[in-house]
Every structure is written in structure tokens, then in C-alpha cells.
C-alpha positions as MATLAB code, in Angstrom:
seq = 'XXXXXXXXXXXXXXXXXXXXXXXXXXXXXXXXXXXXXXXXXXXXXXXXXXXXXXXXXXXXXXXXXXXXXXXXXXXXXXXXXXXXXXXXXXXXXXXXXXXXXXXXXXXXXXXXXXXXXXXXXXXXXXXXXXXXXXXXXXXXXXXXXXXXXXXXXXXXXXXXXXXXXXXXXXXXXXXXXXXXXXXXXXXXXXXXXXXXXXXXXXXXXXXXXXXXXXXXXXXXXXXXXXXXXXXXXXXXXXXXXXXXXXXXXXXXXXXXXXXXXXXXXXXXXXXXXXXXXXXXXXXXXXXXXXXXXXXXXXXXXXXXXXXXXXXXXXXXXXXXXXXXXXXXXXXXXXXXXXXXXXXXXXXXXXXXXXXXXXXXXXXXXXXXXXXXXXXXXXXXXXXXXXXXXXXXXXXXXXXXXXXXXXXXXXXXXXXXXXXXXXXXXXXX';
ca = [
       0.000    0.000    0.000;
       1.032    3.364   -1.096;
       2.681    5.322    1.972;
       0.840    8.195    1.708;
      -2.797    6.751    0.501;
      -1.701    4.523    4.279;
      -1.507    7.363    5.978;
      -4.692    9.410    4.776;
      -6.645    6.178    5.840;
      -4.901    6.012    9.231;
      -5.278    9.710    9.543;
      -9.323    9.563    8.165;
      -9.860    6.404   10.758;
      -9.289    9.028   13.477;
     -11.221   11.337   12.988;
     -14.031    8.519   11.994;
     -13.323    7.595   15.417;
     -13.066   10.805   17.059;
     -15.588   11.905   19.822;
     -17.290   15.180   19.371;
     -20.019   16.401   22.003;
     -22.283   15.621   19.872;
     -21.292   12.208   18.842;
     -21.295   11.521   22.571;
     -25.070   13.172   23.074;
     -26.083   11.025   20.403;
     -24.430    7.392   21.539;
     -25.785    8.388   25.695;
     -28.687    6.214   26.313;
     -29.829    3.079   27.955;
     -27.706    0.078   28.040;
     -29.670   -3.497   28.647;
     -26.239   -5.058   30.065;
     -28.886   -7.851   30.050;
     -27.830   -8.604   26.494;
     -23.930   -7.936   27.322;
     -21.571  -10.841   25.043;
     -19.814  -13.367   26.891;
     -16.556  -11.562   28.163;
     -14.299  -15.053   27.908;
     -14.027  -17.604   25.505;
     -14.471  -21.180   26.533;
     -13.486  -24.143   24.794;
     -15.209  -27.435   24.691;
     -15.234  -29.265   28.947;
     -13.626  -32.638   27.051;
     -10.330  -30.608   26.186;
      -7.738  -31.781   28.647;
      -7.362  -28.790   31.955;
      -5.976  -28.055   34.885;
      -5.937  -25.055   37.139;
      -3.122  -22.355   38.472;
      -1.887  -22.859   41.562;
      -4.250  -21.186   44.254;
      -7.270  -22.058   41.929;
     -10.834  -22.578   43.585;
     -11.771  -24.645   40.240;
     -13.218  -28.077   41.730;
     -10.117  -30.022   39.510;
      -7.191  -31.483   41.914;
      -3.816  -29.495   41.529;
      -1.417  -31.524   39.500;
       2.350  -31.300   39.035;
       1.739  -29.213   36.074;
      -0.234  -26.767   38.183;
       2.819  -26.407   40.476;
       5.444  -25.787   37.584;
       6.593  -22.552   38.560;
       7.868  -21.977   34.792;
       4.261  -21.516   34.306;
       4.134  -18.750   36.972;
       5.020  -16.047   33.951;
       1.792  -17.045   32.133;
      -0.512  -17.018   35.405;
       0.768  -13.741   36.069;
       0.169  -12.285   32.730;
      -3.687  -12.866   32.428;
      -6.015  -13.718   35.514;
      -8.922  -12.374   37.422;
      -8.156  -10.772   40.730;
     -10.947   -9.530   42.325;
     -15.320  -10.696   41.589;
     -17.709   -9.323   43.000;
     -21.678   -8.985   41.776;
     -23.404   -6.075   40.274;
     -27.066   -6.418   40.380;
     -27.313  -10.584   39.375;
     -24.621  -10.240   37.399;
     -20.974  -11.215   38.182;
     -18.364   -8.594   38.190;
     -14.832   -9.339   36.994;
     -11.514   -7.261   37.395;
      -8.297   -8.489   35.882;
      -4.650   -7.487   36.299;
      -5.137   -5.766   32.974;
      -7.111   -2.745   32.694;
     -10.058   -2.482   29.794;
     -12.274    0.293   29.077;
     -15.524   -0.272   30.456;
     -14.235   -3.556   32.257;
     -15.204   -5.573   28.746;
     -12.080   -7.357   28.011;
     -11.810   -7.705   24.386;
      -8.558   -9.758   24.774;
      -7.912  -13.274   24.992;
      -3.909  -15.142   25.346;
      -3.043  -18.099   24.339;
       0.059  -20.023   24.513;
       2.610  -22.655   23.125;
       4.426  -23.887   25.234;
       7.458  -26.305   24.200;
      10.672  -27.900   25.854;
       9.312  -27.440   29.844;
       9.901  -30.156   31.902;
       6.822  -31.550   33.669;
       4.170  -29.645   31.059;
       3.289  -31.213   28.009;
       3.974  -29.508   24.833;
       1.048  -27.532   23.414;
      -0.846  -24.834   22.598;
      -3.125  -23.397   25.096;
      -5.767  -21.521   26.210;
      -5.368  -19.100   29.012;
      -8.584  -19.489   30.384;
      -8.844  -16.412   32.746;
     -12.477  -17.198   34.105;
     -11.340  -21.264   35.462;
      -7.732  -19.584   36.257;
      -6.376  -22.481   34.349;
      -4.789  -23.540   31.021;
      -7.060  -25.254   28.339;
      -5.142  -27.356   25.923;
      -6.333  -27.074   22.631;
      -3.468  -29.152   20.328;
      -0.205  -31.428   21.715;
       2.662  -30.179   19.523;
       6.161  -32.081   18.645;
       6.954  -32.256   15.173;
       4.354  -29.523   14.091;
       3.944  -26.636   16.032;
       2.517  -22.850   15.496;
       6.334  -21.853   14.966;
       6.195  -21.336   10.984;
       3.090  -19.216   11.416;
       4.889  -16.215   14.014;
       8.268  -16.182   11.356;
      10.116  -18.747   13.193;
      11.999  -21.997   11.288;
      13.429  -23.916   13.590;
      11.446  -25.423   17.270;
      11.491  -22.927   19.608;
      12.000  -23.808   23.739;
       9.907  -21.874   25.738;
       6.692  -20.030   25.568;
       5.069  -18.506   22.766;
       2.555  -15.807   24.130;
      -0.418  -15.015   21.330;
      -2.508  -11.519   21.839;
      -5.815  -11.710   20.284;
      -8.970   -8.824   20.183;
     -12.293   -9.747   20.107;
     -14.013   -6.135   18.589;
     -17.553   -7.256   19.269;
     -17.237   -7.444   23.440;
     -16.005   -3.928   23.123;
     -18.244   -2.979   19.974;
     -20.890   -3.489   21.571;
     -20.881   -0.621   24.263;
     -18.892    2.098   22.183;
     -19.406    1.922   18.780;
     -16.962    2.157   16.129;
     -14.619    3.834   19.112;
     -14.389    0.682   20.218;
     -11.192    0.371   17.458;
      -9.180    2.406   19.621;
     -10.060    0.665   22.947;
      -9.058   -3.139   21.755;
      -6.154   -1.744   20.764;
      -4.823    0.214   24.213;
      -6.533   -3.085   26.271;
      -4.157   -5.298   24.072;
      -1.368   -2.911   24.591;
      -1.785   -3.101   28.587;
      -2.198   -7.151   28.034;
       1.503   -6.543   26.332;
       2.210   -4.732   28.983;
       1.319   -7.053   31.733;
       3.048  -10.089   29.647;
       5.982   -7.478   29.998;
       5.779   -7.416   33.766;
       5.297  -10.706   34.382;
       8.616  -11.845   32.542;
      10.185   -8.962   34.932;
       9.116  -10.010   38.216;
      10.189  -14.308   36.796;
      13.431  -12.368   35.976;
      12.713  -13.766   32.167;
      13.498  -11.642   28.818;
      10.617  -10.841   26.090;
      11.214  -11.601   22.632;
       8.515   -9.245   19.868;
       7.736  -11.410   16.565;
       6.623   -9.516   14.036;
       8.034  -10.735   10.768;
       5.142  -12.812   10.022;
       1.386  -12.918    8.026;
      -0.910  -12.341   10.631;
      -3.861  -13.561    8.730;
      -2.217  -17.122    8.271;
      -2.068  -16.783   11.805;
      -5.720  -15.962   12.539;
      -5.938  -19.485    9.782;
      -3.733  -21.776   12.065;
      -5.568  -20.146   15.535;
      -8.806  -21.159   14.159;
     -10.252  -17.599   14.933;
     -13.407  -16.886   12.953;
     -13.884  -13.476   11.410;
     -14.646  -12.332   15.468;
     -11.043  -12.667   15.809;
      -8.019  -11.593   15.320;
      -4.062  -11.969   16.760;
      -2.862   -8.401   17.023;
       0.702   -9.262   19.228;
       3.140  -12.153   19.124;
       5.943  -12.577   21.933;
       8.171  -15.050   23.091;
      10.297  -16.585   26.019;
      12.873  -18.984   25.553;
      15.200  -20.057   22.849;
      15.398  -21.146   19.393;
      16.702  -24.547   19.276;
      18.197  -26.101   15.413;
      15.654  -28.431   15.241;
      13.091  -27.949   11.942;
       9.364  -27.924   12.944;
       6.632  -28.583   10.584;
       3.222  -25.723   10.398;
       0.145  -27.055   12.098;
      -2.334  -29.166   10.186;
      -4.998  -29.208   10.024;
      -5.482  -26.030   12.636;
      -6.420  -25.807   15.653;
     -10.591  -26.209   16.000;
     -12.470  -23.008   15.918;
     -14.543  -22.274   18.656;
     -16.716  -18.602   18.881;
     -15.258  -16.288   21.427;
     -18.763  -14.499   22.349;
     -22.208  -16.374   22.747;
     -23.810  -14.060   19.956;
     -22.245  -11.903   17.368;
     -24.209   -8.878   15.100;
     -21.121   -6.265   14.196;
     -21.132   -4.439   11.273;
     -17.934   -5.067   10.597;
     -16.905   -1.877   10.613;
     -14.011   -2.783   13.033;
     -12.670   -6.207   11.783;
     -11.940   -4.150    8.236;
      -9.893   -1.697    9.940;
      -8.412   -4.516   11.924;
      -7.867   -6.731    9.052;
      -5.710   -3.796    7.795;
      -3.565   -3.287   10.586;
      -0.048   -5.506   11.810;
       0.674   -7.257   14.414;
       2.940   -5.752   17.768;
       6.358   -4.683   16.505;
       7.270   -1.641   18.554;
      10.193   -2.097   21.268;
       8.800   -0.705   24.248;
      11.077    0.142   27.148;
      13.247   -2.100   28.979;
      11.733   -1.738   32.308;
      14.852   -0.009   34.725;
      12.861   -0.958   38.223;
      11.905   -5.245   39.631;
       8.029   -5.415   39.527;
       6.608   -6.622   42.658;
       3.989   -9.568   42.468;
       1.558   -7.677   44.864;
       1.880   -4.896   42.116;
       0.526   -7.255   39.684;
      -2.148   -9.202   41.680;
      -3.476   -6.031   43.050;
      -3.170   -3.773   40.618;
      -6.474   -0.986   40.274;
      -7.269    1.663   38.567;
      -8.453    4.788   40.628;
     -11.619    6.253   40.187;
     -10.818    8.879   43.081;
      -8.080   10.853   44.050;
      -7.411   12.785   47.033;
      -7.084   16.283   46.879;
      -3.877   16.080   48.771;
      -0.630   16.593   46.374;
       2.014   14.276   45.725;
       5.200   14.436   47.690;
       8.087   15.983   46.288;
       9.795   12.360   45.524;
       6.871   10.817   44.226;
       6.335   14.146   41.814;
       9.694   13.659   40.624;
       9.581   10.497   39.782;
       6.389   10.439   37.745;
       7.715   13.589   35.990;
      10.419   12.282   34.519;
       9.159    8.904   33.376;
       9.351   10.028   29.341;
       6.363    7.898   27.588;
       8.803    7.380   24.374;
       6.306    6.041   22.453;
       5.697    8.885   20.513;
       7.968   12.288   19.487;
       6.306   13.813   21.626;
       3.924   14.067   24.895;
       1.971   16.497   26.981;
       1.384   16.812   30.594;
      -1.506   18.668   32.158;
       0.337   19.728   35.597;
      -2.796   20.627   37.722;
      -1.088   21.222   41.128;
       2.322   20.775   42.691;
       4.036   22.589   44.752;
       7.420   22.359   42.730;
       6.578   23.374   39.169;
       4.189   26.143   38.252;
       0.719   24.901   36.895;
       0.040   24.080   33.264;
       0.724   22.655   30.294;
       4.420   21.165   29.761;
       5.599   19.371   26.365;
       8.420   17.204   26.764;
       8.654   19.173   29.694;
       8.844   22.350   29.036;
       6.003   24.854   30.011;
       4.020   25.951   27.340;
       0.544   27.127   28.955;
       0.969   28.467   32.636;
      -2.325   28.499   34.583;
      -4.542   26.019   36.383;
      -6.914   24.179   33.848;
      -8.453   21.159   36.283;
     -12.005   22.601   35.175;
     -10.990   22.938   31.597;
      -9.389   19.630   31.578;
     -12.367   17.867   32.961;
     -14.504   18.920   30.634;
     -12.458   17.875   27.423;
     -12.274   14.607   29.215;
     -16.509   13.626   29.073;
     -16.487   15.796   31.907;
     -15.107   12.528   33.842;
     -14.865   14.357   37.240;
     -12.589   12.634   39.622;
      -9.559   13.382   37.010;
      -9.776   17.126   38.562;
      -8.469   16.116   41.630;
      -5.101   14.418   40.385;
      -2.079   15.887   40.148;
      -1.271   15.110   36.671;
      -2.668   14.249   33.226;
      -0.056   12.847   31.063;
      -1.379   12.811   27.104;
       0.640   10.600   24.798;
       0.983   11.740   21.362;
       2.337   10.434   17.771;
       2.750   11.763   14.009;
       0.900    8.321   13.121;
      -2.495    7.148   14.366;
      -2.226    3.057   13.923;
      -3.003    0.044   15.855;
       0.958    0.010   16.872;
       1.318    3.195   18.295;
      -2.020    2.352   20.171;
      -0.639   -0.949   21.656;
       2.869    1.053   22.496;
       1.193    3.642   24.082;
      -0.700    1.447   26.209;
       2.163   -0.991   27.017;
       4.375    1.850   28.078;
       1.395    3.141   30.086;
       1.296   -0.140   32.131;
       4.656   -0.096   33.417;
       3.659    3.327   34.479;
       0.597    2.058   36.452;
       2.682   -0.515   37.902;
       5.208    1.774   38.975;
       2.577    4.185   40.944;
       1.101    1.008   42.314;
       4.500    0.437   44.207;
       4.944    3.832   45.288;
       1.474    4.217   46.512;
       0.158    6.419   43.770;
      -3.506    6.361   41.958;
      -3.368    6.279   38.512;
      -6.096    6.036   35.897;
      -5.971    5.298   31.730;
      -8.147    7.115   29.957;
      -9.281    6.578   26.603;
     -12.207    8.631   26.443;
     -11.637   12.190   25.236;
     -12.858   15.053   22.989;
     -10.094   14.575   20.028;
     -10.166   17.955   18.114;
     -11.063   20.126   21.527;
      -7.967   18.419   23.514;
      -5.700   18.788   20.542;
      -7.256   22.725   20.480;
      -6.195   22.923   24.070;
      -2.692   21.541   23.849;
      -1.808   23.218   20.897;
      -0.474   19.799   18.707;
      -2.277   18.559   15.617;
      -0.608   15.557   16.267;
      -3.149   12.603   17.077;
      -4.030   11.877   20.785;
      -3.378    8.148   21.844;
      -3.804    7.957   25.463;
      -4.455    9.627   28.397;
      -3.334    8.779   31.937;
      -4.318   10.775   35.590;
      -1.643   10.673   38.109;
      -2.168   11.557   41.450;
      -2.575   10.893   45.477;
      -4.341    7.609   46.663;
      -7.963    8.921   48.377;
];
């Protein structure tokens, strides 16, 4: 595709996908969460399971269960906290998703680990378990993520489901599978940090042959690829036939608005930062996002930290300083002032008025000269470590995804498109 006929279509999806106020007046309104899709895919109850360590699931432990080579996987993907709305479970992961949808499922090969047999997998977040879906040993899904030879370790597979998401917000609901599979990245990230275990990004690959070989249906699609382990000199044959396909909501009625764009986009192939600080496990497990800050400010050493932690995933980024007693109030890019004053009321409003942001300390906006699914997924992976970093210092922090495009771009004088938003500030 043409470079610059790419980037008119990237740069006409945002603004197709750009809220106005009266884009939002129009999409408020009653939602029957009554007719909400499944949130996790489940494969068939004959396919061969067993549960994390710690699991309440009714199936006995085995020695797979307590493989603590597996521990990198259970950390990357699990619920941590359910509680009931109305008749209606509630479910919170250790990855964040706009409106707590989840339009992200994992799956895994695993190869080479003693005590687990070599497959692909299913990380089944609802059972806290791993479903395995095909035994690999001369075959394997290898050839499909660019790779020749066997590989030792675990292959980690990043997939969006658009309708879960779709279904609430619309054709918005692009951006927001991408930023929830950049925080799943993320997470993946953090839980080869804390195993002390180093992330390999595969991108050289056809991601459609890979959706083929998944068995994803046109609901579907892989949007990451990483890896742990080694390459090994041992030729491995592609998967056939592949893998059985299995629907990942109980009903489906898009209008495919979203799996075209999708369809159009790559897979993961940024290099987001090396993370220079040890995740904690408790920062993983109990990770939140706030929905309340206090109106006390940050201390001096927990301002200074969060002000220099440089999103690089764009040339540039904006933060909304709303009160500190160590820099003046205002607007900073790349951390220089460029707007003195105080602009909680302003920023509030530009953000669906979404009121509890006025009381943090700081709104960090990350920016790019491209608007694409990778830039989305960087954002959002770079945004994680972030979270996990004010979760260890005792910090609230909120991702924010909903935003008036055009207005906030106004207001921080950059045509450049808006990726991400994030609220910094004191614990209430």
C-alpha cells in the first residue's frame, strides 16, 4: 500500500473515530447489560485442563499446576478480584479495559518445559487455568509467528475480540481493543520482569495465516506475538490441520466496521522500554485503577519520579500539571512549560467531563505523528509499566481513553493525534 494513501486512511480512521459532544449526546442512552456478550471464551469441557496454583476450580492441583515456569503465564492474564453487580458477576483483571469488557484473549505454546506437556493453550482467565487445545512435537505454530526452527519456551499469542467492546462504544471501540491489548503486552511485559525472564517481539510474520492456524473466525483476530525462551536447530513442521475453531462471544451482530480496519492493521512490533525498576507480584495481583483521588498533592519524591518517566512512544507528549508545589501549573511538552495556569475545570470537561480526574495531580497525554493500531498498543504498554510503577509507590493512577479529540488537541496546541491519556495523582 502506497505510503501516503496509508496514511490518509490512518489519519481519516481518526477522525471517523473521534468523539465530538455531539457524537457523545447522540451514543448516551440506555444500556440493557442484560444482552452484554460473553466476556471469555471457553473451549469445549472434554479438552484436557488443569488449574493455576491457588485455583478454587473443583479439579485437583497436578504437578503441572505447580510448575513454577508456568508462573510467567498465570501472572500475565487472571482475574483478581469478583464481585456482583445487580445478578450479574463482576470481573476485574490485572489488565485494565475500558468499560471492564475485556476484548482480549492469550493463548500459549508452550514447548521444551519439563513436567508440562507440549502444546498450545488456552489461558482461560475465568477457570484460572490452562485449556489445551493441540499437543505439539513435530508440528507446532512456529512457521506461522516467522520462526523456522522449534522454539524452547513459551510462545505468548494476543488476540482482540471487537464485538465485546463494539458493543458498548461503537466504532470507538477500534481504539479501545487496541490500548486493552497494549496493557495485556504490557502485563506479559511485567510478568517476565518479576520471573526475571526476557521478552522476545515477533513480528516478521502474516498475521492472517495466523488468525488461519488459531482457528479464529472473522470475530477474531491476533494483534501481538511474543516469546520466552530459545530457538533450538531443530526444523518444525506448520500445524495441520489447525487448531478447532470455537466462537469467542455467545452471539455476534457487528457491522464489521471494526474487523476491516483490523484486518488492515499488523501485528505488535514496537520495542517498548526495557523496564529499569523489579516489579513486585503484589503490584501485579493487586493492581487498580483509581476512580478517586485525594485532593492532597504528591510528595516531592513521588512528583519527581512520575515527571520524569518520558512515555517514548511517541515524538512527543503532553502533561496537564494541575497542582504541585514544585513546578508552576500548566501545560508542559516534553517538559517544558508551554501554557501556565490552572486548567483542572478545563481539563475535565475535554475529558466527558469525567470528574474525579480534577483532583489528580497530573494528566499525562501521549501523542504520535501516526495514528495506527501500533502506536495504540505502544502507548498502552508503556502506560502499564507506568501504572505498575505508581502502584508500588502508593500512587492512583487512571488510563483514559475517552476524550474530545479535536477540543484536547485545540487545548494543547499539537495537531498531532491523541493516543492515550493517563491521571496521576494521590491515593484517596
Amino acid at each position: 500500500m502506497d505510503e501516503c494513501l496509508s496514511a490518509q486512511k490512518m489519519s481519516d480512521l481518526y477522525e471517523h473515530t473521534s468523539l465530538t459532544p455531539l457524537r457523545v449526546a447522540h451514543k448516551s442512552g440506555y444500556i440493557d447489560w442484560a444482552s452484554q456478550p460473553s466476556m471469555f471464551k471457553q473451549y469445549p469441557k472434554f479438552l484436557y485442563t488443569f488449574p493455576h496454583p491457588k485455583s478454587t476450580s473443583s479439579l485437583s492441583l497436578t504437578a503441572h499446576a505447580k510448575n513454577e515456569a508456568l508462573k510467567v503465564i498465570e501472572l500475565s492474564r487472571k482475574i483478581t478480584l469478583q464481585t456482583k453487580r445487580g445478578d450479574k458477576p463482576y470481573y476485574q483483571l490485572n489488565t485494565p479495559s475500558a468499560g471492564n469488557l475485556h476484548p482480549i484473549e492469550l493463548y500459549v505454546q508452550i514447548r521444551g518445559v519439563k513436567g508440562v506437556i507440549s502444546g498450545i493453550y488456552h489461558v482461560d482467565a475465568l477457570n484460572n487455568a490452562l485449556v489445551l487445545i493441540r499437543e505439539v512435537e513435530q508440528e507446532g505454530i512456529e512457521p506461522s509467528v516467522g520462526l523456522s526452527e522449534k522454539f524452547n519456551g513459551i510462545i505468548f499469542i494476543v488476540s482482540i475480540v471487537p464485538y465485546r467492546s463494539e458493543w458498548k462504544y461503537g466504532e470507538r471501540a477500534f481504539r479501545y481493543c487496541y490500548l486493552d491489548a497494549g496493557h495485556q503486552i504490557g502485563a506479559i511485559k511485567a510478568a517476565a520482569n518479576f520471573c526475571q525472564q526476557s521478552v522476545t517481539i515477533l513480528s516478521e510474520f502474516d498475521a492472517k495465516s495466523l488468525n488461519t492456524q488459531m482457528g479464529f473466525l472473522n470475530q477474531e483476530f491476533c494483534c501481538g506475538v511474543l516469546a520466552i525462551g530459545s530457538k533450538t536447530n531443530r526444523a518444525v513442521k506448520k500445524i495441520e490441520p489447525p487448531l478447532m475453531q470455537v466462537a469467542p462471544t455467545d452471539y455476534y451482530e457487528s457491522n464489521d466496521f471494526i474487523a476491516t480496519k483490523i484486518r488492515e492493521q499488523g501485528v505488535y512490533s514496537a520495542i517498548f522500554d526495557e523496564n529499569n525498576f523489579v516489579v513486585e507480584e503484589k503490584a501485579i495481583v493487586q493492581r487498580r485503577s483509581a476512580r478517586n483521588f485525594a485532593p492532597t498533592k504528591m510528595s516531592k519524591e513521588q512528583f519527581e519520579y512520575f515527571m520524569q518517566l518520558d512515555a517514548n512512544v511517541s515524538e512527543s507528549w503532553h502533561v496537564v500539571l494541575l497542582k504541585s508545589d514544585f513546578m508552576e501549573a500548566g501545560v508542559y511538552k516534553n517538559s517544558k512549560l508551554i501554557k501556565a495556569g490552572h486548567f483542572a475545570k478545563e481539563i475535565t470537561e475535554l475529558l466527558i467531563n469525567q470528574s474525579f480526574v480534577g483532583n489528580a495531580s497530573m494528566i499525562v497525554v501521549i501523542t504520535a505523528k501516526q495514528f495506527n493500531a501500533n502506536e495504540l498498543m505502544n502507548a498502552a504498554a508503556n502506560a502499564h509499566s507506568v501504572h505498575l510503577q505508581t502502584q508500588m509507590q502508593g500512587v492512583g493512577f487512571s488510563g483514559i481513553g475517552a476524550f474530545y479529540d479535536a477540543k484536547l488537541q485545540k487545548f494543547l496546541q499539537t495537531k498531532e493525534p491523541i493516543l492515550y491519556l493517563y491521571a496521576i495523582g494521590s491515593n484517596a
